[in-house]
N, C-alpha and C positions, 0 to 999 in steps of 0.2 A: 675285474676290479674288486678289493675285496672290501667290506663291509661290515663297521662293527655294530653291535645293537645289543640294546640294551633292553633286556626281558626281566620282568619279574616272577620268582620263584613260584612252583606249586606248593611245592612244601617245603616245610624248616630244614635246615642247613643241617641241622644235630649237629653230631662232634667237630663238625666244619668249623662251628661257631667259638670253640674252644679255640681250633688255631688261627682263626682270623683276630680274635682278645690277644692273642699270645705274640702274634706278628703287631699288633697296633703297641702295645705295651711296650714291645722292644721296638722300635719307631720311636715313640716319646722319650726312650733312654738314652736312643744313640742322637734327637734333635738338644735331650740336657746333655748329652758329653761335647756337642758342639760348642753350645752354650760356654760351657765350662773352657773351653780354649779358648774361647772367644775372650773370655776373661781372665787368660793365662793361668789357669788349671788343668795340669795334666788329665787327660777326660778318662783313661783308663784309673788312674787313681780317685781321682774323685767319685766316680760311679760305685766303683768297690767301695771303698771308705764312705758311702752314702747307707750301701748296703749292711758293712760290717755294723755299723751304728744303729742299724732298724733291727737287723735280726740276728746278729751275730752272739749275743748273750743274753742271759739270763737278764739281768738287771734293762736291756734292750724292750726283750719283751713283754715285761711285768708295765714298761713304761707305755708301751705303745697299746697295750689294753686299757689302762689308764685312762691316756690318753682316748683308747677309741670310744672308751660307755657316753662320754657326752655327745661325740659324731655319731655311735651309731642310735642312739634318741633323739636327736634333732632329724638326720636322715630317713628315721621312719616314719615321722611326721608330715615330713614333703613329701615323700614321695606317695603316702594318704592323698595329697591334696593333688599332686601332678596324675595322679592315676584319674583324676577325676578333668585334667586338665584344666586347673587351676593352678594356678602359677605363685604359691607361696613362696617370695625369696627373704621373709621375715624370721625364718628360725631364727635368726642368731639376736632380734630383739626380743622375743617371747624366749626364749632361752634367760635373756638378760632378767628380763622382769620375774621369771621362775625363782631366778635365786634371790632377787630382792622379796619376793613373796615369802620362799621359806625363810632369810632373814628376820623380816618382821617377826615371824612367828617365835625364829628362836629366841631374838631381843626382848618378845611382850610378854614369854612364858619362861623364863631362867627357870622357876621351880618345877617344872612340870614333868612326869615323871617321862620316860621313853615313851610307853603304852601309847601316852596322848599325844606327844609331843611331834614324833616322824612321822604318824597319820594326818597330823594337822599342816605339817610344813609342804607334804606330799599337796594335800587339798590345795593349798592355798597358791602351792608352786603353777599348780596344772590350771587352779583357777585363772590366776593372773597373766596364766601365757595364753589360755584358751579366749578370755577376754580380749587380748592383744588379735591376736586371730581372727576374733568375729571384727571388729572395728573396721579391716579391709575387707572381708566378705558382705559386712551391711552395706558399705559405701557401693560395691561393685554392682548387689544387685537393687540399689534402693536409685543410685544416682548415677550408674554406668561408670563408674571411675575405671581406672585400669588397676589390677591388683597388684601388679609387677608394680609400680611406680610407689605405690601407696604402700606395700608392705617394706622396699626399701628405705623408704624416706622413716617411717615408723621405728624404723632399727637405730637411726642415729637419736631417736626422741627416748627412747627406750636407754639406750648406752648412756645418754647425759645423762639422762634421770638415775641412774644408777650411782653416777659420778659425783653427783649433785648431793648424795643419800653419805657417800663416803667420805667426802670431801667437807661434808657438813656435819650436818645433826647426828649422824651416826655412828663419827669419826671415836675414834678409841682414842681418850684422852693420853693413854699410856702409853702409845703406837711412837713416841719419838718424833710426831709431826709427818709420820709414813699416811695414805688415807687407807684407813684400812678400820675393820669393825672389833667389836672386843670377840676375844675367842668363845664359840657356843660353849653352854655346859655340854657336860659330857652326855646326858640324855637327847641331845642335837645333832650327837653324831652319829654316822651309820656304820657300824666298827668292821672291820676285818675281820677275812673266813680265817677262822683259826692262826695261823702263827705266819701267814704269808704278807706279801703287801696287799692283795687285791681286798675290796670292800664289797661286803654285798649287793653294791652297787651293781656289780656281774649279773647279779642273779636277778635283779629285776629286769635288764636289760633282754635274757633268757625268755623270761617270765614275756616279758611285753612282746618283744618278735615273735613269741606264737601265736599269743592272744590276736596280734592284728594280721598275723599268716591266716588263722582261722578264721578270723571276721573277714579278709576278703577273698577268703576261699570259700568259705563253707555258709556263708549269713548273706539272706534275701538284700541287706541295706549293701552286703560289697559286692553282691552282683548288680545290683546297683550302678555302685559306684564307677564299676568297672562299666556296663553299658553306658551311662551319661558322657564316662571320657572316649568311648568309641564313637558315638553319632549323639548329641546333641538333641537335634529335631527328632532321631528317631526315638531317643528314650523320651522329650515328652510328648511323639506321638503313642508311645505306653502306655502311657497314663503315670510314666516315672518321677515324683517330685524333685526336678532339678535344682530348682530352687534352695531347697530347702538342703538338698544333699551338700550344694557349695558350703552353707554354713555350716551344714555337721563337718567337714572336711577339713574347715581351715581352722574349727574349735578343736576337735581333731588334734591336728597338727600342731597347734600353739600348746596345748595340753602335753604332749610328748616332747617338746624342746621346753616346755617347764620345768618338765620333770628333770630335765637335763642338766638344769640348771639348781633345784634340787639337789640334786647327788653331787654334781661336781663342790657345791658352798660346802654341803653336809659329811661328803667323803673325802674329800682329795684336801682341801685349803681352812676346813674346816670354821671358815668366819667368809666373811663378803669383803671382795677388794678388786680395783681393777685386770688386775690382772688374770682374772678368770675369763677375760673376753680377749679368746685368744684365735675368733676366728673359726670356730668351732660349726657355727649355724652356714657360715659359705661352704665352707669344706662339705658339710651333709649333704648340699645341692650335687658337689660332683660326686659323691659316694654312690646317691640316690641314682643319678643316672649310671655309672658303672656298674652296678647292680641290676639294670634295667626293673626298678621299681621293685622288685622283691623281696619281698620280709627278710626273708632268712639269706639271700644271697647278698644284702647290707652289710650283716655280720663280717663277711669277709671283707669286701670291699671298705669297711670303717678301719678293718686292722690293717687293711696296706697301706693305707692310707694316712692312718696316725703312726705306721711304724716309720714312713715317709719322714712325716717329722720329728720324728726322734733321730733320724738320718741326718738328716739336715741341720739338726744342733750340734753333732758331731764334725761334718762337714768344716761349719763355723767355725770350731774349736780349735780341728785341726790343720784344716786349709786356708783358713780366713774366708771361705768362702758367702758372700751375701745373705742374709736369712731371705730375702728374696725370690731365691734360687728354690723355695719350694714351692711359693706359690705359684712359679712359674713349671717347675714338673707338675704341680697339679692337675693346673691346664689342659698341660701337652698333653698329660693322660687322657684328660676328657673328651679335648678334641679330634683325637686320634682315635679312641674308641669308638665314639660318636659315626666318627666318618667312615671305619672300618665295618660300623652296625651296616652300612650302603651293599656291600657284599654278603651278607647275611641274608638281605630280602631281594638282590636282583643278581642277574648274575652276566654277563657279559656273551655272544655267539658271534662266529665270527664266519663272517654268508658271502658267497660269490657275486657280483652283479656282472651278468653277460652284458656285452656290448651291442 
């Protein structure tokens, strides 16, 4: 009789691990081309025409960088916090509050030259999201609340208060009754590398995935950090301040989905309006885990991610197909990788049992 069992690895998979992402990936493709029939879309044309629209041109992937600087700053912020095993699902309101942060700043300082003015919008973005951050870190470890519940609930207080800022006192008398803010001066803005579309925005994004590769590779606090999220009890039987690491983690975190929020007001839309909550802070959660938490392997995972949705506005356009239809590939990716990580760390033998 024979007998399956299930053993886990001595050592990492390596390059196994490449095609076990590569087989889950195309698993989530062929469960959206079902979908897609399901929905009377031809699932060969749709999958293509998902694709031509993410990477097929120029104008494609200028948009899907674009789009990814704000995913891939929120995503490196959680996954700060999830590495610590803390559960921040608050980017995308500490994201919100970043851009009302640099807001204020550009409304209260019209005259103010650049020098002062991007350093101050920058502080204030990261202030306000880092703030947001601690508020479910103090609760967790002052009153045992659960962080997951509190940093969701915190996102829709965050989104209204935002709504509440455009919608009202902030609203641009000029705007046609649109809610939307008056345009920064141009000392507000964060201008384009040379003659292209992309905005410097790139470069800090660059800039910051090293900075926090380094700090949790190379700095006493990310090995840290790293030990707290592996054993709990054993980092503070170290003498490790756990405590104190949850709140560096999710200030952390809210500070880099500020900042997010930042660039996106200052580069892309250049004034504060709804429509920059576009979903941006959920999306980083599954980037952060495709990436299995990694600095620099975010980078990629933000751009397929947002080239995804650049895909799926095409889709729209030219299929009629659902804007729904992305968040639900997003998923499928997730869960699909997720489940596929299963074979990465065990691996299957298959044993005789004599009678």
């Amino acid at each position: 009789m024979a007998l399956i069992r299930i053993v886990k690895r001595q050592e990492p998979l390596g390059w196994g691990s490449c095609f076990v992402f590569l087989a889950a990936l195309s698993l989530s493709l062929l469960l959206g081309g079902v979908i897609l029939l399901i929905g009377g879309t031809p699932p060969w044309e749709g999958i293509t025409t998902l694709f031509r629209g993410a990477f097929g041109s120029r104008y494609a992937l200028e948009d899907a960088l674009i789009k990814g600087t704000p995913i891939f700053l929120c995503s490196l912020g959680v996954a700060v916090a999830f590495r610590l095993q803390v559960w921040n699902i608050g980017a995308e309101g500490q994201y919100a509050l970043g851009a009302v942060g640099a807001t204020w700043v550009a409304l209260s300082l019209p005259e103010a030259p650049a020098w002062v003015m991007l350093p101050a919008m920058v502080a204030v973005a990261c202030l306000a999201g880092g703030l947001w951050g601690f508020v479910p870190a103090y609760l967790r470890q002052r009153m045992r609340t659960n962080e997951i519940i509190v940093t969701l609930m915190l996102n829709y207080v965050a989104i209204l208060f935002l709504d509440y800022l455009v919608y009202g006192v902030w609203k641009d008398p000029a705007s046609f009754g649109f809610p939307m803010t008056a345009v920064f001066a141009e000392a507000a803005v964060v201008g384009r590398i040379g003659a292209s579309n992309f905005s410097w925005g790139l470069v800090h994004c660059l800039l910051l995935g090293l900075i926090v590769w380094i700090f949790m590779r190379f700095t006493r606090l990310g090995f840290e950090i790293k030990a707290g999220g592996d054993n709990v009890r054993a980092a503070r039987y170290a003498g490790i301040p756990y405590d104190r690491l949850v709140m560096l983690v999710m200030v952390l975190s809210g500070a880099l989905a500020g900042w997010a929020g930042f660039l996106e007001t200052s580069s892309t839309v250049n004034r504060l309006q709804p429509s920059i909550m576009a979903g941006y802070g959920y999306t980083a959660i599954v980037v952060a885990w495709l990436a299995r938490l990694n600095p620099l392997a975010i980078g990629v995972a933000a751009f397929l991610l947002a080239g995804l949705r650049v895909g799926v506005e095409g889709l729209q356009l030219d299929l009629q197909v659902p804007a729904a239809f992305g968040a639900m590939i997003e998923g499928l990716i997730l869960l699909t990788v997720l489940a596929g990580g299963f074979f990465t760390r065990y691996r299957f033998i298959l044993s005789r049992r004599t009678p």
